[in-house]
N, CA, C and O atoms as a GROMACS GRO file, in nm:
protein
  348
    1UNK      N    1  14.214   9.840   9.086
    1UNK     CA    2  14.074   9.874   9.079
    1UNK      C    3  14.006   9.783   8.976
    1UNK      O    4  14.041   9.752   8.862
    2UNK      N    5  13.897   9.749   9.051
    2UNK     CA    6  13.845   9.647   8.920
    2UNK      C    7  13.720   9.716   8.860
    2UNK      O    8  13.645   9.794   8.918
    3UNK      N    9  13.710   9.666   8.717
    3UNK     CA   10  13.591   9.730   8.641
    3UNK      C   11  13.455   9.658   8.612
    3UNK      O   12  13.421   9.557   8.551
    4UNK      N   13  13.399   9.744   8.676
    4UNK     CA   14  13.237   9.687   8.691
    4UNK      C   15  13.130   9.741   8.559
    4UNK      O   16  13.115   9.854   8.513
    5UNK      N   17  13.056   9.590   8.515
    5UNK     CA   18  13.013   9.600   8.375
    5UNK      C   19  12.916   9.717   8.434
    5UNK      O   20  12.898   9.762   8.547
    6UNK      N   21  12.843   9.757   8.254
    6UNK     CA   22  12.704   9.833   8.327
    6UNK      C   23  12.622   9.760   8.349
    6UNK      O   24  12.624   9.643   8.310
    7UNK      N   25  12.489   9.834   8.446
    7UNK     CA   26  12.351   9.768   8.466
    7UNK      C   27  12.266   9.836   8.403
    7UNK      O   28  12.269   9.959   8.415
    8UNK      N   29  12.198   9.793   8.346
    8UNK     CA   30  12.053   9.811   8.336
    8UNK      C   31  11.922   9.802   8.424
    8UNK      O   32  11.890   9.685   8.446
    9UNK      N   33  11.823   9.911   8.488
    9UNK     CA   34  11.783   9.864   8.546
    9UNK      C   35  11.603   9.800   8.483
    9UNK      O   36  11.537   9.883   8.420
   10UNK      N   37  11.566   9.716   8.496
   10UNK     CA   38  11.436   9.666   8.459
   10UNK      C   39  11.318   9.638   8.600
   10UNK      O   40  11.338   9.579   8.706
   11UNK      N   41  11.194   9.706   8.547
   11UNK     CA   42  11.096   9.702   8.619
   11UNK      C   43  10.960   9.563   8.600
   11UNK      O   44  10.860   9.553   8.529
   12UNK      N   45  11.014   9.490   8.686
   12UNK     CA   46  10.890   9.369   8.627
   12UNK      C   47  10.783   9.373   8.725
   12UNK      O   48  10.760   9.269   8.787
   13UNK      N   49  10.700   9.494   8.755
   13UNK     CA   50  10.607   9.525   8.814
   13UNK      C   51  10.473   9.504   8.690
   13UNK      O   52  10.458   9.574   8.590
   14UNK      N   53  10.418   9.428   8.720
   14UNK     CA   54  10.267   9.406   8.683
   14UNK      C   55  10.152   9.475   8.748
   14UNK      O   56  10.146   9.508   8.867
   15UNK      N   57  10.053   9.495   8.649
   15UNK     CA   58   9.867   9.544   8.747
   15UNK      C   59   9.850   9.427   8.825
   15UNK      O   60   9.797   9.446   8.934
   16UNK      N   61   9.889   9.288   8.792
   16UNK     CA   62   9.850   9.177   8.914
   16UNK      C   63   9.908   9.195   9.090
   16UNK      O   64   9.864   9.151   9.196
   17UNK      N   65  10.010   9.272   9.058
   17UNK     CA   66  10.104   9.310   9.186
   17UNK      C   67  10.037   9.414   9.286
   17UNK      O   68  10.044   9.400   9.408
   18UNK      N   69   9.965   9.529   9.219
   18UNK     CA   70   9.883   9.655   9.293
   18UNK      C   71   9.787   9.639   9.290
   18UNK      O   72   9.724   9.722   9.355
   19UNK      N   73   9.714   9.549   9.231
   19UNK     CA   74   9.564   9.535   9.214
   19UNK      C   75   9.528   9.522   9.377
   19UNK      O   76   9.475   9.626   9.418
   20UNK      N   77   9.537   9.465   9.434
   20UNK     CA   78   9.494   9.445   9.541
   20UNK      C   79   9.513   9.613   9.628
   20UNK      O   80   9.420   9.665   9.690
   21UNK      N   81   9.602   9.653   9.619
   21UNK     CA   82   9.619   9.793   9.702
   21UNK      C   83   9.545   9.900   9.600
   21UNK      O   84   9.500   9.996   9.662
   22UNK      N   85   9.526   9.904   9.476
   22UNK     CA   86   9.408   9.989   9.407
   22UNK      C   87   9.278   9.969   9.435
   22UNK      O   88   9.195  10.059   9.421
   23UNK      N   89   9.231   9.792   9.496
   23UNK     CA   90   9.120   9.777   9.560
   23UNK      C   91   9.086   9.853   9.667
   23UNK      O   92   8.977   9.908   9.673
   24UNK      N   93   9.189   9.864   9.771
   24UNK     CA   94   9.241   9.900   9.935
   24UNK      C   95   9.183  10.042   9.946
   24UNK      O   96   9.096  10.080  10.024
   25UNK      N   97   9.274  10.140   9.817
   25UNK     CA   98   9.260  10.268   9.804
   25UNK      C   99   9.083  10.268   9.751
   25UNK      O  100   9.030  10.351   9.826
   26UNK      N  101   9.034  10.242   9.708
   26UNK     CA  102   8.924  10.258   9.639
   26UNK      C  103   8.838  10.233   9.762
   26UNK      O  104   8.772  10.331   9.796
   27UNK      N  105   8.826  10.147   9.819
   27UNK     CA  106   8.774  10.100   9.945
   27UNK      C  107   8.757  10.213  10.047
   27UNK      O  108   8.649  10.223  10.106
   28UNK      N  109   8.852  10.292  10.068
   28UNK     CA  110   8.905  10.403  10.154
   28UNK      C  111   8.840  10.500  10.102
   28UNK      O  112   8.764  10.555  10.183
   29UNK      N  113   8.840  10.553   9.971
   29UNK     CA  114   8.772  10.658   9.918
   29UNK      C  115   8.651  10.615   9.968
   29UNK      O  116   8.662  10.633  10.090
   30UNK      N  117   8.523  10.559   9.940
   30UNK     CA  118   8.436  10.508   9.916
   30UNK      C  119   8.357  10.527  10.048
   30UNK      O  120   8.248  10.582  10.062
   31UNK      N  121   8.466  10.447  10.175
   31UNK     CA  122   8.421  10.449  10.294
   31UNK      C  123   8.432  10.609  10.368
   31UNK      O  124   8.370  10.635  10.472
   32UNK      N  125   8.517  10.707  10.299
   32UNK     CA  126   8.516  10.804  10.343
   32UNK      C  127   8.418  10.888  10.304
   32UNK      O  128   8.380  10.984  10.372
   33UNK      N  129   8.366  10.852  10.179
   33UNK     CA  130   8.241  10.954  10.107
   33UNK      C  131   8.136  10.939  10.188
   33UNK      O  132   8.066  11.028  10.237
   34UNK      N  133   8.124  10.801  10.203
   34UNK     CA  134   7.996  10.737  10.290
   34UNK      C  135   7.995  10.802  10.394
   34UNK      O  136   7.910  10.887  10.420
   35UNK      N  137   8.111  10.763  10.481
   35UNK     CA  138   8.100  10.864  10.621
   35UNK      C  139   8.052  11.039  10.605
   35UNK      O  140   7.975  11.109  10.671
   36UNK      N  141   8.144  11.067  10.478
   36UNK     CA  142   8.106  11.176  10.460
   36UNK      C  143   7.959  11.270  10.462
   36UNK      O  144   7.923  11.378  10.508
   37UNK      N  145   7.885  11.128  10.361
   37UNK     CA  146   7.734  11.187  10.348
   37UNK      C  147   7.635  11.155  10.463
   37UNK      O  148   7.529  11.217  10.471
   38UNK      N  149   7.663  11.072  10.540
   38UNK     CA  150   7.639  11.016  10.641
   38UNK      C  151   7.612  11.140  10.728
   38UNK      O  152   7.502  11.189  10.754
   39UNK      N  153   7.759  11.191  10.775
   39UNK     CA  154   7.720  11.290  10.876
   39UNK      C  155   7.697  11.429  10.788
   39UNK      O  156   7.693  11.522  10.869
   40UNK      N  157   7.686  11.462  10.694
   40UNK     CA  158   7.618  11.519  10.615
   40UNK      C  159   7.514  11.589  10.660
   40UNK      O  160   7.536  11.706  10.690
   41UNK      N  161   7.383  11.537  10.676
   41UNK     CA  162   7.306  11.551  10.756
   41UNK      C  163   7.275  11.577  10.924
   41UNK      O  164   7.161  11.568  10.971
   42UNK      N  165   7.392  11.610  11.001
   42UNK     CA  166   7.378  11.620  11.082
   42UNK      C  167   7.369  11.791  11.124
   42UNK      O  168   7.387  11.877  11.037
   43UNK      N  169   7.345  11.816  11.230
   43UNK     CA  170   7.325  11.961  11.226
   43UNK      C  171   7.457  12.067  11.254
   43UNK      O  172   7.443  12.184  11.290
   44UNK      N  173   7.576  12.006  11.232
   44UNK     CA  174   7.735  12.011  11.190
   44UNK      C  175   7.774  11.992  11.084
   44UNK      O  176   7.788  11.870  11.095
   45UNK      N  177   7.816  12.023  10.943
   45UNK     CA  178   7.826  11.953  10.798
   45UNK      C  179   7.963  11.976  10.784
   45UNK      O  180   8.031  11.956  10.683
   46UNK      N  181   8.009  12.029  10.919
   46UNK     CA  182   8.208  12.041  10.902
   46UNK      C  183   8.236  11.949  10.927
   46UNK      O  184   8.330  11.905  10.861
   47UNK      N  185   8.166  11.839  11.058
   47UNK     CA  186   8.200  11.749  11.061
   47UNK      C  187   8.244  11.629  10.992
   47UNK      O  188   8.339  11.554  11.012
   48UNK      N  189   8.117  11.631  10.873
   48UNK     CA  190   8.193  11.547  10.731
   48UNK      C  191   8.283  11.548  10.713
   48UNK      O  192   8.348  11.444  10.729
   49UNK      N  193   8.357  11.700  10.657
   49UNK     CA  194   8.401  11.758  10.580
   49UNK      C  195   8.598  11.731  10.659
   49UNK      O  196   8.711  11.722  10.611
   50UNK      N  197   8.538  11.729  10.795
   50UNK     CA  198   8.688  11.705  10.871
   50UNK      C  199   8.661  11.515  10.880
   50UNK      O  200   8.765  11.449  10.895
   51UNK      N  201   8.561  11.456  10.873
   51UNK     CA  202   8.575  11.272  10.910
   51UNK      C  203   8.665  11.270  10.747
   51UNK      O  204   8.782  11.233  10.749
   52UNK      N  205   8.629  11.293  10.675
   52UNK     CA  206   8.654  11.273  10.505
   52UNK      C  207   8.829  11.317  10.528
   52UNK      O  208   8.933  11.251  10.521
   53UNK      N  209   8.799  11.467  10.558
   53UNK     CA  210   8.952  11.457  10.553
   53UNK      C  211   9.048  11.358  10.643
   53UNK      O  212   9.153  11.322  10.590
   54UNK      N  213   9.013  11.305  10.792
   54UNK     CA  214   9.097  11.229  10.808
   54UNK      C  215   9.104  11.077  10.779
   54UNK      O  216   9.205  11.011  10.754
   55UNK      N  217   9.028  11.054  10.783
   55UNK     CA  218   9.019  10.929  10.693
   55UNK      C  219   9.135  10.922  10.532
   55UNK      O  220   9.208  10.830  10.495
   56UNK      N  221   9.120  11.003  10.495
   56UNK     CA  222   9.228  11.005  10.349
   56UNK      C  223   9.360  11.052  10.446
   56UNK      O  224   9.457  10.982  10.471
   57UNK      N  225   9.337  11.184  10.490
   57UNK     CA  226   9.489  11.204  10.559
   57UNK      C  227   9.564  11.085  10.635
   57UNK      O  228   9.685  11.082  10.612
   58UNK      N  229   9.522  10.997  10.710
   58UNK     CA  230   9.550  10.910  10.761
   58UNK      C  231   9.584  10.824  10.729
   58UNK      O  232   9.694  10.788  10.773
   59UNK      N  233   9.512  10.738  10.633
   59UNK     CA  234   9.548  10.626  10.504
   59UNK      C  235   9.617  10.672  10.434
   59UNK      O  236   9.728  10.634  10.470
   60UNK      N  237   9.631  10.757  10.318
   60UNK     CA  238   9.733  10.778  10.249
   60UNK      C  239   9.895  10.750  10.298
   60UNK      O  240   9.949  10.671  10.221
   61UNK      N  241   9.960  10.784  10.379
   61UNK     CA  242  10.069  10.769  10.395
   61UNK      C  243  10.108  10.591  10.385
   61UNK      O  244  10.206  10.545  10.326
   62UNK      N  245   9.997  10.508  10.464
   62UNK     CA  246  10.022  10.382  10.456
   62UNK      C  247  10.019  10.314  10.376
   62UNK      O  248  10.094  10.217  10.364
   63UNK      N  249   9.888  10.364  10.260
   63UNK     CA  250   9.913  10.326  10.123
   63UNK      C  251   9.985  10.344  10.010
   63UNK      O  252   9.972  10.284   9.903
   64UNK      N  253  10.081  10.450  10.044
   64UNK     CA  254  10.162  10.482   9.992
   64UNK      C  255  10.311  10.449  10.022
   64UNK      O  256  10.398  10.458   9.936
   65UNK      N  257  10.328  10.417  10.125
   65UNK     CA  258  10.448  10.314  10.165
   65UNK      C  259  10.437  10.161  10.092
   65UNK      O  260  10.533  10.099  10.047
   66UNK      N  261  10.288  10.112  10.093
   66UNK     CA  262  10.245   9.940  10.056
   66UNK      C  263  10.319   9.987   9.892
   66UNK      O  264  10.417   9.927   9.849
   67UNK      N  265  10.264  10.082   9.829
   67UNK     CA  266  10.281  10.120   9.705
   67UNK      C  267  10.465  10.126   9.687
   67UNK      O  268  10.508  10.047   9.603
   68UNK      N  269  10.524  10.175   9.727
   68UNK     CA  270  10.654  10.202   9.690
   68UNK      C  271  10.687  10.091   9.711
   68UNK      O  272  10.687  10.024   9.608
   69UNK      N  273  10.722  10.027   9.820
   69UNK     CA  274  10.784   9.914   9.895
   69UNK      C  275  10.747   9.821   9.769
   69UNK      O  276  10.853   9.788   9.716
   70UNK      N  277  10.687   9.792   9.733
   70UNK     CA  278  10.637   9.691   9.568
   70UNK      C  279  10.681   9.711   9.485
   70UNK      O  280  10.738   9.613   9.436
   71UNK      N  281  10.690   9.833   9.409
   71UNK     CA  282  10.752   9.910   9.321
   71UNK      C  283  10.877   9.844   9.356
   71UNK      O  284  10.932   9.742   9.316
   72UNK      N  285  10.903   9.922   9.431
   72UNK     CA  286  11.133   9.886   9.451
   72UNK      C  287  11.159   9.716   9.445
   72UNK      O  288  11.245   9.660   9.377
   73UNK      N  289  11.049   9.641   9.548
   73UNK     CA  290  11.117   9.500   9.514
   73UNK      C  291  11.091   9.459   9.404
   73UNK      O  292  11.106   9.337   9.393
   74UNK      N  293  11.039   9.540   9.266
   74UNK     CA  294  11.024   9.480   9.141
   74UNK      C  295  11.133   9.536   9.085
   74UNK      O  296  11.140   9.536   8.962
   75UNK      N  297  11.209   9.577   9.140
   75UNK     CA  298  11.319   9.652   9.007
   75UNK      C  299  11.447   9.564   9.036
   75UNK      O  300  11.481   9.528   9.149
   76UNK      N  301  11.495   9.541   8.952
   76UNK     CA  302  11.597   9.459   8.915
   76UNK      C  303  11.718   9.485   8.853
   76UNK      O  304  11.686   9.552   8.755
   77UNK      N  305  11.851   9.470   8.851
   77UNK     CA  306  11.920   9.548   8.807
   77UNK      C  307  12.011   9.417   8.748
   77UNK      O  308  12.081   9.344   8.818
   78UNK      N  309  11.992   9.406   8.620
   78UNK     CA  310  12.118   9.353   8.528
   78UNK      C  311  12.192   9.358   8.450
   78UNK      O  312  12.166   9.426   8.351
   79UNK      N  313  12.326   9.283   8.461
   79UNK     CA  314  12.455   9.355   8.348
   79UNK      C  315  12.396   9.356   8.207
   79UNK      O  316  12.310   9.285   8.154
   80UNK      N  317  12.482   9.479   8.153
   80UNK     CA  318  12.455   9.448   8.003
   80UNK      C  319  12.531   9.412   7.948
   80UNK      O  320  12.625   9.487   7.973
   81UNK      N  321  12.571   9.316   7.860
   81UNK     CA  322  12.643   9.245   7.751
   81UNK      C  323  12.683   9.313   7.696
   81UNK      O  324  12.600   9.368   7.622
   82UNK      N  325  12.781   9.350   7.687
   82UNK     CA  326  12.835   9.502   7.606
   82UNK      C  327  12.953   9.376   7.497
   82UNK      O  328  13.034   9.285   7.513
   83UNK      N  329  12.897   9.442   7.407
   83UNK     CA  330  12.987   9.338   7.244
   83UNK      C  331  13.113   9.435   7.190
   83UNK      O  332  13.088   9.539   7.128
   84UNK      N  333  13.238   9.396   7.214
   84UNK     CA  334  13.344   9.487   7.169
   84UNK      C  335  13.371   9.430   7.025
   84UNK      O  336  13.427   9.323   7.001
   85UNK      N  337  13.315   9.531   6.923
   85UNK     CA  338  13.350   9.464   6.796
   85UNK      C  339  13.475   9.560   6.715
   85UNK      O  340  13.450   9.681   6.713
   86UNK      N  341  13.564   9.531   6.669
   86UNK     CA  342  13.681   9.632   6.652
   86UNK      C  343  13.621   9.706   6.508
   86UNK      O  344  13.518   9.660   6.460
   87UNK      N  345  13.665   9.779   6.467
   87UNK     CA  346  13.621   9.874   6.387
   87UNK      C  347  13.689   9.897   6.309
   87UNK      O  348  13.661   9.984   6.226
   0.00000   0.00000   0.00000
C-alpha cells in the first residue's frame, strides 16, 4: 500500500470570475420587476405576481449551476510539505 501525502485544498476564485453572472442575475431581477410593474396595471395584478415568479423560478436553477460549475473549477487541491523534524 502506498502512502499518499496530504492535500490541501485552495480556492483561487476571484470577483473577476462571477462578475459577469452577478451582472446576469441582476439583469433577471430587474427584468422581472419591470415585467412585474408592467402588468401591474392590468385589470389581473396576479398576473404580475405569477410573470415575477416565473421568471426567477426559472432562471435561478441555471444561474445557479453557471455559479457552482466556477466555483469547483477554481478549487485546487495541493500536497502539503509536511517537514519531519525529530524531536
Amino acid at each position: 500500500m502506498t502512502s499518499s501525502s496530504p492535500l490541501a485544498m485552495r480556492c483561487t476564485l476571484t470577483f473577476g470570475d462571477i462578475y459577469g453572472q452577478v451582472l446576469a442575475w441582476m439583469a433577471v431581477i430587474f427584468v422581472s420587476l419591470a415585467a412585474g410593474l408592467a402588468l401591474m396595471g392590468s385589470t389581473r395584478p396576479i398576473f404580475a405576481l405569477v410573470g415575477v415568479g416565473l421568471i426567477l423560478v426559472l432562471s435561478l436553477p441555471f444561474l445557479l449551476f453557471a455559479f457552482v460549475t466556477t466555483l469547483l473549477n477554481h478549487i485546487q487541491l495541493e500536497p502539503v510539505q509536511s517537514t519531519n523534524q525529530p524531536a
